[in-house]
VOROLUM-482260 format. One record per atom (N, C-alpha, C, O): x, y, z; atom name. Coordinates in steps of 0.02 Angstrom, whole numbers, plus 50000, padded with zeros to 5 digits. Layout:
<atoms>
      xx      yy      zz   name
       X       Y       Z     CA
...
</atoms>
This chain:
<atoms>
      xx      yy      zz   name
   49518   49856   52294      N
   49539   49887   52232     CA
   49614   49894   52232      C
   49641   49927   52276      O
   49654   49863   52183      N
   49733   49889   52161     CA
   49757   49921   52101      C
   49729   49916   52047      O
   49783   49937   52107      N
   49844   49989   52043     CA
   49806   49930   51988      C
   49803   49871   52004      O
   49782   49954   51932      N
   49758   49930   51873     CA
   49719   49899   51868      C
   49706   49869   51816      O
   49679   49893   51933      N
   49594   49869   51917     CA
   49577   49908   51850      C
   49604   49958   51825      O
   49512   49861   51824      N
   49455   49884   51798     CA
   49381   49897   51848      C
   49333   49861   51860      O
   49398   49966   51869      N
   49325   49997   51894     CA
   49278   50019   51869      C
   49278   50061   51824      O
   49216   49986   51904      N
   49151   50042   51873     CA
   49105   50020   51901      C
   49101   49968   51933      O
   49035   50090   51884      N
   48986   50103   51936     CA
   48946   50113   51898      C
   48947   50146   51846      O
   48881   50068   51936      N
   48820   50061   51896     CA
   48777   50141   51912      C
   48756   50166   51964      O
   48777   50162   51847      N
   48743   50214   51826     CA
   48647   50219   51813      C
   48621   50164   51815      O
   48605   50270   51802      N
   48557   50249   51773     CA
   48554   50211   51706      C
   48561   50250   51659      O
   48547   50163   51692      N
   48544   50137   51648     CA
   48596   50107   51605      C
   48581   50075   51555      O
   48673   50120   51629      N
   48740   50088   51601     CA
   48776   50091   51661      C
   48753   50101   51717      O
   48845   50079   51642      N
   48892   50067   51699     CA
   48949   50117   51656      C
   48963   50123   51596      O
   48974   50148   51717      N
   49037   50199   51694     CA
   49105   50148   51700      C
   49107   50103   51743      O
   49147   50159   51665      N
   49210   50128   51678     CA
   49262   50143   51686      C
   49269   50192   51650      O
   49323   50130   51721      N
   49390   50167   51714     CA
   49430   50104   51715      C
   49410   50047   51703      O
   49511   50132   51736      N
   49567   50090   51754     CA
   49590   50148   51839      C
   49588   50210   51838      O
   49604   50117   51886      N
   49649   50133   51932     CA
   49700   50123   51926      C
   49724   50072   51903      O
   49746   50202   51960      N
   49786   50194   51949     CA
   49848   50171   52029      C
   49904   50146   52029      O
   49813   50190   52074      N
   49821   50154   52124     CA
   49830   50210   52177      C
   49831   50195   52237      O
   49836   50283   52153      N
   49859   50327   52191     CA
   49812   50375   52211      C
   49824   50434   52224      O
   49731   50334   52212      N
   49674   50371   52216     CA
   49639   50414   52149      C
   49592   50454   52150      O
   49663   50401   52114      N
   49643   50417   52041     CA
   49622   50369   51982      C
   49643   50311   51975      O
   49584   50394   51946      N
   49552   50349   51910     CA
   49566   50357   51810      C
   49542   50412   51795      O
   49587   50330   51761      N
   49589   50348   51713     CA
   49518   50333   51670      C
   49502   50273   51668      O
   49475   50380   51637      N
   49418   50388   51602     CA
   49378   50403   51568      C
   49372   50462   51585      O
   49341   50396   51526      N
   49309   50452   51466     CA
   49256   50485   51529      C
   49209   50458   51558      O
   49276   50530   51535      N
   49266   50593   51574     CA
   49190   50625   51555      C
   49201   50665   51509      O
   49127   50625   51567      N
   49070   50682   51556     CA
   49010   50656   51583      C
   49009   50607   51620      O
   48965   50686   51569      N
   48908   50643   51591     CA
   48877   50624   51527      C
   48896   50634   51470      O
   48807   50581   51558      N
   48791   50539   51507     CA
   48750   50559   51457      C
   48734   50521   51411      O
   48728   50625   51463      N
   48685   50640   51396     CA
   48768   50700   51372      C
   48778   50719   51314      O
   48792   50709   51402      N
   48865   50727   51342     CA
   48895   50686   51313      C
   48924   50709   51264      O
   48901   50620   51323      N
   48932   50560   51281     CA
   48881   50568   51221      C
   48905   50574   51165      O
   48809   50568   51230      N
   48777   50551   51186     CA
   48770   50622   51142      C
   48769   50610   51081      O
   48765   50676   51155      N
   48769   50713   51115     CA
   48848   50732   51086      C
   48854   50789   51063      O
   48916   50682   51087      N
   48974   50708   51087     CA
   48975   50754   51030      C
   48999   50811   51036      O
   48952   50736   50982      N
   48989   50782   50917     CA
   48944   50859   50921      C
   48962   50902   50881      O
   48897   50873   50959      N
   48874   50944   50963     CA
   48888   50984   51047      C
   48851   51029   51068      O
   48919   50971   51067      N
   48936   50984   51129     CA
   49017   51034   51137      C
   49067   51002   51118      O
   49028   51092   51159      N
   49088   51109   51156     CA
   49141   51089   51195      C
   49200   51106   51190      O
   49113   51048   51236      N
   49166   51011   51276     CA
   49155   50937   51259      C
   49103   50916   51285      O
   49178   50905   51235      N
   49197   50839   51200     CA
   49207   50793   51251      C
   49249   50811   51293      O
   49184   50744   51258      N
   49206   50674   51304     CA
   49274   50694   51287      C
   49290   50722   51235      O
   49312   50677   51336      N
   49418   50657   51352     CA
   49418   50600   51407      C
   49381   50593   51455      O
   49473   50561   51384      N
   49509   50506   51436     CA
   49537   50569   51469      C
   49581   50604   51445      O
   49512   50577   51516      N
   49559   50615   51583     CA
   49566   50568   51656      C
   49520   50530   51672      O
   49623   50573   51696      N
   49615   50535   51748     CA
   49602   50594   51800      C
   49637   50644   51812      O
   49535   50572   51830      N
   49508   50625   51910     CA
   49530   50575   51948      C
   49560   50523   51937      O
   49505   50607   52007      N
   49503   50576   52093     CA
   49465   50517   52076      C
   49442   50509   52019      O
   49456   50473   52127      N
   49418   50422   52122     CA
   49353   50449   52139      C
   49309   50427   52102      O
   49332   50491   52183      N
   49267   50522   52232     CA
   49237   50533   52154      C
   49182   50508   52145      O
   49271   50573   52094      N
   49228   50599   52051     CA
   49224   50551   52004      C
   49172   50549   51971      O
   49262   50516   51994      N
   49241   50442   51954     CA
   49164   50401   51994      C
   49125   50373   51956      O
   49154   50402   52051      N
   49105   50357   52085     CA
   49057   50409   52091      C
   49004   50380   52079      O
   49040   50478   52105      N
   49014   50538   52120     CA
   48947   50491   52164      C
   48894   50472   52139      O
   48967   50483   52223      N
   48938   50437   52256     CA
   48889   50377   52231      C
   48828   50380   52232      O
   48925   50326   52209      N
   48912   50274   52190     CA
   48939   50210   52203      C
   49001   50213   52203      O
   48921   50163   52211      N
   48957   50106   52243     CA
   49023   50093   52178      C
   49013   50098   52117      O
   49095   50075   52214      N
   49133   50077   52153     CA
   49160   49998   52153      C
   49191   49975   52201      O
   49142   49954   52086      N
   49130   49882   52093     CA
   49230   49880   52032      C
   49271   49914   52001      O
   49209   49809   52056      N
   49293   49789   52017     CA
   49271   49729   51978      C
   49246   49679   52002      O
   49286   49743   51898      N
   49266   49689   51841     CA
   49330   49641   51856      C
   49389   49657   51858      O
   49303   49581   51866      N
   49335   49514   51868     CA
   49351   49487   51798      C
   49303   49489   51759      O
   49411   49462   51774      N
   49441   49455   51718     CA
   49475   49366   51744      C
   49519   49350   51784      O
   49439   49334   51707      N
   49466   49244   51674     CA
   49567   49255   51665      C
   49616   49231   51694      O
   49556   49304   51606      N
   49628   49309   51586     CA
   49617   49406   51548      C
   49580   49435   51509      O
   49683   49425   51597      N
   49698   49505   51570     CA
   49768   49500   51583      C
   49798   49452   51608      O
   49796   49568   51560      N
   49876   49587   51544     CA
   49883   49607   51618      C
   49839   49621   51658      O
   49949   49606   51624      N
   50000   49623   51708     CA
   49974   49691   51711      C
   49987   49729   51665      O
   49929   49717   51776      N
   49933   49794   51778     CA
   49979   49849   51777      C
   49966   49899   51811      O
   50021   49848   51748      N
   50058   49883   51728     CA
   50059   49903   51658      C
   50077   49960   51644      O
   50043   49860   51612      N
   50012   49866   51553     CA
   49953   49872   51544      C
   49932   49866   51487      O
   49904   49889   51604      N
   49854   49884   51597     CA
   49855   50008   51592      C
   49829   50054   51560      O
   49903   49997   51649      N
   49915   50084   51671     CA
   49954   50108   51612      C
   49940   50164   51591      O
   50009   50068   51579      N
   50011   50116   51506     CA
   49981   50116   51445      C
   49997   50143   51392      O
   49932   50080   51462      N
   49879   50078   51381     CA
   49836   50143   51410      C
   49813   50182   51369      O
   49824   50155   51490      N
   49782   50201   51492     CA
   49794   50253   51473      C
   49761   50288   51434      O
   49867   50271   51513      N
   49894   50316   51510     CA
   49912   50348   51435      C
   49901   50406   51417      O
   49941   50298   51399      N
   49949   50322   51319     CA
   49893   50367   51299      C
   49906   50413   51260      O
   49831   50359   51320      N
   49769   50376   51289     CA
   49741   50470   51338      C
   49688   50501   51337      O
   49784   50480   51361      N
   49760   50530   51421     CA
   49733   50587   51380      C
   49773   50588   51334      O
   49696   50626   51370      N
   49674   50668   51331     CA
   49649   50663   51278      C
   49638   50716   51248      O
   49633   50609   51250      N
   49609   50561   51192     CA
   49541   50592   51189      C
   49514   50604   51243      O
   49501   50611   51112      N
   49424   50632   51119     CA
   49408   50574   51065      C
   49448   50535   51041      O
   49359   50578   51056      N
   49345   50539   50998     CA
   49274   50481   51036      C
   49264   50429   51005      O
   49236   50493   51090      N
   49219   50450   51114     CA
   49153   50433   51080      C
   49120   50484   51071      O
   49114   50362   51050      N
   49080   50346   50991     CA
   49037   50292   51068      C
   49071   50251   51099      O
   48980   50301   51080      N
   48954   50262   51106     CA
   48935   50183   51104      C
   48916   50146   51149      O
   48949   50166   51026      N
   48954   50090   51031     CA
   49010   50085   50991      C
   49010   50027   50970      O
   49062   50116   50969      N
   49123   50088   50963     CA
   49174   50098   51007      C
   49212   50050   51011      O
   49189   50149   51044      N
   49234   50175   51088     CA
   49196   50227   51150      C
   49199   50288   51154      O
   49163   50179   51191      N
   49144   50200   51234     CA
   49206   50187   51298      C
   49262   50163   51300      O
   49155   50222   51348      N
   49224   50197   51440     CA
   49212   50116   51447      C
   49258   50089   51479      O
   49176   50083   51430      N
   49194   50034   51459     CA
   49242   49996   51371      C
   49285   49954   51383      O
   49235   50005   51328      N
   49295   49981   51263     CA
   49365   50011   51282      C
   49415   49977   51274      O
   49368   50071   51307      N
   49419   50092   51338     CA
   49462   50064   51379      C
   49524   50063   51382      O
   49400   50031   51426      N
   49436   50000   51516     CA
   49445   49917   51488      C
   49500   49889   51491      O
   49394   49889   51464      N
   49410   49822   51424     CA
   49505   49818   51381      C
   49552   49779   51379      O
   49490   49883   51355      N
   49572   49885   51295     CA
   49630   49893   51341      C
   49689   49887   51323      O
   49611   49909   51401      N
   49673   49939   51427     CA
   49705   49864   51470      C
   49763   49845   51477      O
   49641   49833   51491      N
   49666   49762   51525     CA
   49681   49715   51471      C
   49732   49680   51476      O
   49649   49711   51430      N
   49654   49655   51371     CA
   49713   49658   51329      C
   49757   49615   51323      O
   49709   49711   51302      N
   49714   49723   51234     CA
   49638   49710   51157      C
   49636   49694   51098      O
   49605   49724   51197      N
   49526   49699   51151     CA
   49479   49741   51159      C
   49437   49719   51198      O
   49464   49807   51131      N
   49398   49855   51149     CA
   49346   49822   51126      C
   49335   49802   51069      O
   49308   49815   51186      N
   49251   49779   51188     CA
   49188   49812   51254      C
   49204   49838   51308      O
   49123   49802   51231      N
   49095   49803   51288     CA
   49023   49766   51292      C
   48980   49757   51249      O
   49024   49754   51344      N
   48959   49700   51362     CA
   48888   49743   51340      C
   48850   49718   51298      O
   48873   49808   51372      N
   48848   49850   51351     CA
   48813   49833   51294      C
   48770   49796   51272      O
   48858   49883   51278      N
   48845   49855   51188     CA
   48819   49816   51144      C
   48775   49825   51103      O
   48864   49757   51163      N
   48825   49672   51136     CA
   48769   49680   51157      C
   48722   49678   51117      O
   48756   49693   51226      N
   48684   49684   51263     CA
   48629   49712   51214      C
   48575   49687   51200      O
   48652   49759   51198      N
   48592   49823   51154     CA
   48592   49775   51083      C
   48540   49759   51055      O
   48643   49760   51066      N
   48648   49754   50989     CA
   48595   49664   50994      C
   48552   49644   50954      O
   48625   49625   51068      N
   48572   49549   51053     CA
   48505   49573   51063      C
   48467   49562   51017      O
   48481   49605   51112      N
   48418   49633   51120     CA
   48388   49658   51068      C
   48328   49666   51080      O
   48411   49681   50991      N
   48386   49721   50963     CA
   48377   49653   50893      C
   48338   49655   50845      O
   48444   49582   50916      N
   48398   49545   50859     CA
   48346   49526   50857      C
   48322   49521   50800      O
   48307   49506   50912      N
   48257   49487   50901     CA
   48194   49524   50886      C
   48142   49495   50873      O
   48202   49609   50888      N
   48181   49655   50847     CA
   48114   49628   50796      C
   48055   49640   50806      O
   48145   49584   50735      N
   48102   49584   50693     CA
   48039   49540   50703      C
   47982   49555   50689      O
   48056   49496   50724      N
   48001   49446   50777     CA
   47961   49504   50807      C
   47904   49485   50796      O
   47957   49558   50835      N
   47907   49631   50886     CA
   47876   49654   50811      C
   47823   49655   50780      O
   47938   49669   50805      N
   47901   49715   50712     CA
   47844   49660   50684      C
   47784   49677   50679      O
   47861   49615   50672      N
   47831   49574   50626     CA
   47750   49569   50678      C
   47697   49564   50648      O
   47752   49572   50739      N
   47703   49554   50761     CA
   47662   49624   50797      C
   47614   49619   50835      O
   47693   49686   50775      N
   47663   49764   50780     CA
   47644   49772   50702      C
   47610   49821   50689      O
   47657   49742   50666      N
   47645   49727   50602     CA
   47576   49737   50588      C
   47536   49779   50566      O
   47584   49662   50617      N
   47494   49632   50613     CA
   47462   49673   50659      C
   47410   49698   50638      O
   47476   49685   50711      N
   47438   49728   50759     CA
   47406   49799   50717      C
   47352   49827   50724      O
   47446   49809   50686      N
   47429   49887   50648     CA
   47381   49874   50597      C
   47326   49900   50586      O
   47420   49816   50558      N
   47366   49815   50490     CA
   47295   49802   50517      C
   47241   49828   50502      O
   47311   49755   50562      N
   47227   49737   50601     CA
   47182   49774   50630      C
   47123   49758   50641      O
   47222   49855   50653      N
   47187   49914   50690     CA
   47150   49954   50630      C
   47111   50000   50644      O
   47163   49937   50557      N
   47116   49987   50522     CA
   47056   49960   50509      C
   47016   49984   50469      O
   47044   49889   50557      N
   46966   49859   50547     CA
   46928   49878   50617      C
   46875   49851   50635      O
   46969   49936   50660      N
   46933   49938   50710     CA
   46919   50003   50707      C
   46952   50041   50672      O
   46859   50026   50751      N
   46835   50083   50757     CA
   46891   50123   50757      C
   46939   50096   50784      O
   46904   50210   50724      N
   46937   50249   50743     CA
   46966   50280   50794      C
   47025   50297   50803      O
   46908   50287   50834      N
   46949   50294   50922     CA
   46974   50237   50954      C
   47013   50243   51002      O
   46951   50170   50928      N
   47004   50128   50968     CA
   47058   50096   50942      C
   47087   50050   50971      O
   47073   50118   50886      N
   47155   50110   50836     CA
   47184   50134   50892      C
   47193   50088   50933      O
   47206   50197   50916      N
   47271   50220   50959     CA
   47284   50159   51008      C
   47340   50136   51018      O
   47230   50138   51036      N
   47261   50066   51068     CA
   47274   50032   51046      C
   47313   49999   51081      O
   47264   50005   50983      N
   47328   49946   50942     CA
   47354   49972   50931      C
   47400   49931   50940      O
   47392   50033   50907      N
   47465   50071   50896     CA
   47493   50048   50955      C
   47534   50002   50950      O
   47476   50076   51026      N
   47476   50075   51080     CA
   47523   50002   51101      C
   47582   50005   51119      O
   47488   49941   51097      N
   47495   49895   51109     CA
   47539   49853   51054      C
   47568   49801   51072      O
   47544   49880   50977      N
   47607   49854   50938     CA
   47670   49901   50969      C
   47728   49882   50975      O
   47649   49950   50983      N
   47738   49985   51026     CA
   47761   49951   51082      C
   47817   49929   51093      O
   47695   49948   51125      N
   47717   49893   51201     CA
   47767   49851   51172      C
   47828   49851   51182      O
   47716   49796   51115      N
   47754   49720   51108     CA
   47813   49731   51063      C
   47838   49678   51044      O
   47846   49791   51039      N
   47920   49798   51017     CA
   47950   49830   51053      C
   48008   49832   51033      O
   47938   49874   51127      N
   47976   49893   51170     CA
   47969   49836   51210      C
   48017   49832   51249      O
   47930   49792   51216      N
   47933   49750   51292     CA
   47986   49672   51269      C
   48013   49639   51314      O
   47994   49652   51190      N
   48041   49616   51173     CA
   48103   49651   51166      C
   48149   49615   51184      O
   48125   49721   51141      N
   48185   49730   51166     CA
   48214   49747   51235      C
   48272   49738   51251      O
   48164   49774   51274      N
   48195   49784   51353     CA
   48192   49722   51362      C
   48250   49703   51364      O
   48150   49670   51370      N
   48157   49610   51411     CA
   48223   49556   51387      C
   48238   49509   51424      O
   48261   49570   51324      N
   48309   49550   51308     CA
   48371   49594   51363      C
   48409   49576   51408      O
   48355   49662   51325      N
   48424   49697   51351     CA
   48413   49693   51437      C
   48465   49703   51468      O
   48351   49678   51477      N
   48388   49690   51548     CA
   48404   49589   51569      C
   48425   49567   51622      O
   48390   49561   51523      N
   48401   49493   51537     CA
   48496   49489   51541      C
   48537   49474   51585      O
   48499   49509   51471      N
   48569   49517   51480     CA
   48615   49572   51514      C
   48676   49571   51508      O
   48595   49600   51534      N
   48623   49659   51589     CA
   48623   49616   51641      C
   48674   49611   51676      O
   48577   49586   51651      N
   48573   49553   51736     CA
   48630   49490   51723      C
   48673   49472   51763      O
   48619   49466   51668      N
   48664   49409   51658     CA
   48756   49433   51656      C
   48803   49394   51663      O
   48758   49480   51650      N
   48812   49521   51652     CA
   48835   49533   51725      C
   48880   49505   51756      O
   48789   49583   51744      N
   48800   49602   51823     CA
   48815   49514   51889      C
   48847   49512   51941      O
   48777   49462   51854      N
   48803   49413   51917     CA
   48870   49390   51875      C
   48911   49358   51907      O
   48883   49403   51810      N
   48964   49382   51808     CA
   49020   49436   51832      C
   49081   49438   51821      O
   48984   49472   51861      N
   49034   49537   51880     CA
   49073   49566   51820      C
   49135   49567   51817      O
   49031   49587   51775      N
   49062   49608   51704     CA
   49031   49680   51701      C
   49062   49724   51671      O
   48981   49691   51726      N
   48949   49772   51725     CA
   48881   49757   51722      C
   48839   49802   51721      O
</atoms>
């Protein structure tokens, strides 16, 4: 790890992100993960704050996003820095990792994200086929409808997870999160 990596640590279910700053500190949208998600009812608000590194990783393996093409770390430490106390944190527009992406790039972006948003096109293809599953459960006995409900939810949760962890994994071997 050097002065203006992009760090981050795979979480349950996402990856946290920062920028290093090289002096054992980390710059970051700061909280845990059901406070990101509840930001706007919470009295303490997600902030870009920079902690220790220990509380950025809070024992977690701490991995380094590999970048094709990013800005000189030094511009990577004053885009962070500009932002130090910053609230405003929006889970798919300005999350930690659009943060840690903007600060190397110049481009808030996150894989994340995309991941959720491709996983969720193929959405209507599940619907369309919990569809039929449903309309088809009011020709079956009453007690055994809850299992075609049952089984049209499976087949629209099991086409969007099997998208979103396809591309998570496809993510994680490019060392992107």
């Amino acid at each position: 790890m050097a002065r203006g990596d992009h760090l981050f640590t795979y979480c349950l279910g996402y990856s946290h992100h920062g920028i290093d700053l090289g002096n054992g500190n980390v710059i970051h949208f700061d909280s845990g993960p059901w406070q990101k998600l509840m930001s706007q009812s919470t009295d303490v608000p997600p902030r870009i704050r920079e902690t220790p590194m220990k509380a950025f990783a809070r024992n977690r393996e701490i991995l380094v996003r590999v970048y094709d093409l990013a800005d000189d770390p030094e511009v990577a430490i004053a885009r962070a820095t500009s932002r130090l106390h910053e609230e405003g944190y929006e889970l798919f527009n300005n999350n930690c990792e659009h943060f840690a992406v903007w600060c190397k790039t110049g481009q808030a972006e996150s894989t994340q994200v995309e991941s959720v948003k491709d996983a969720a096109r193929p959405l209507g293809r599940g619907l369309a086929t919990a569809a039929i599953l449903v309309r088809s459960a009011r020709h079956l006995p009453t007690r055994s409808r809850p299992i075609a409900y049952g089984a049209a939810l499976a087949v629209t949760a099991g086409v969007f997870a099997g998208r979103y962890l396809e591309n998570r994994l496809r993510n994680f071997v490019r060392g992107e999160s």
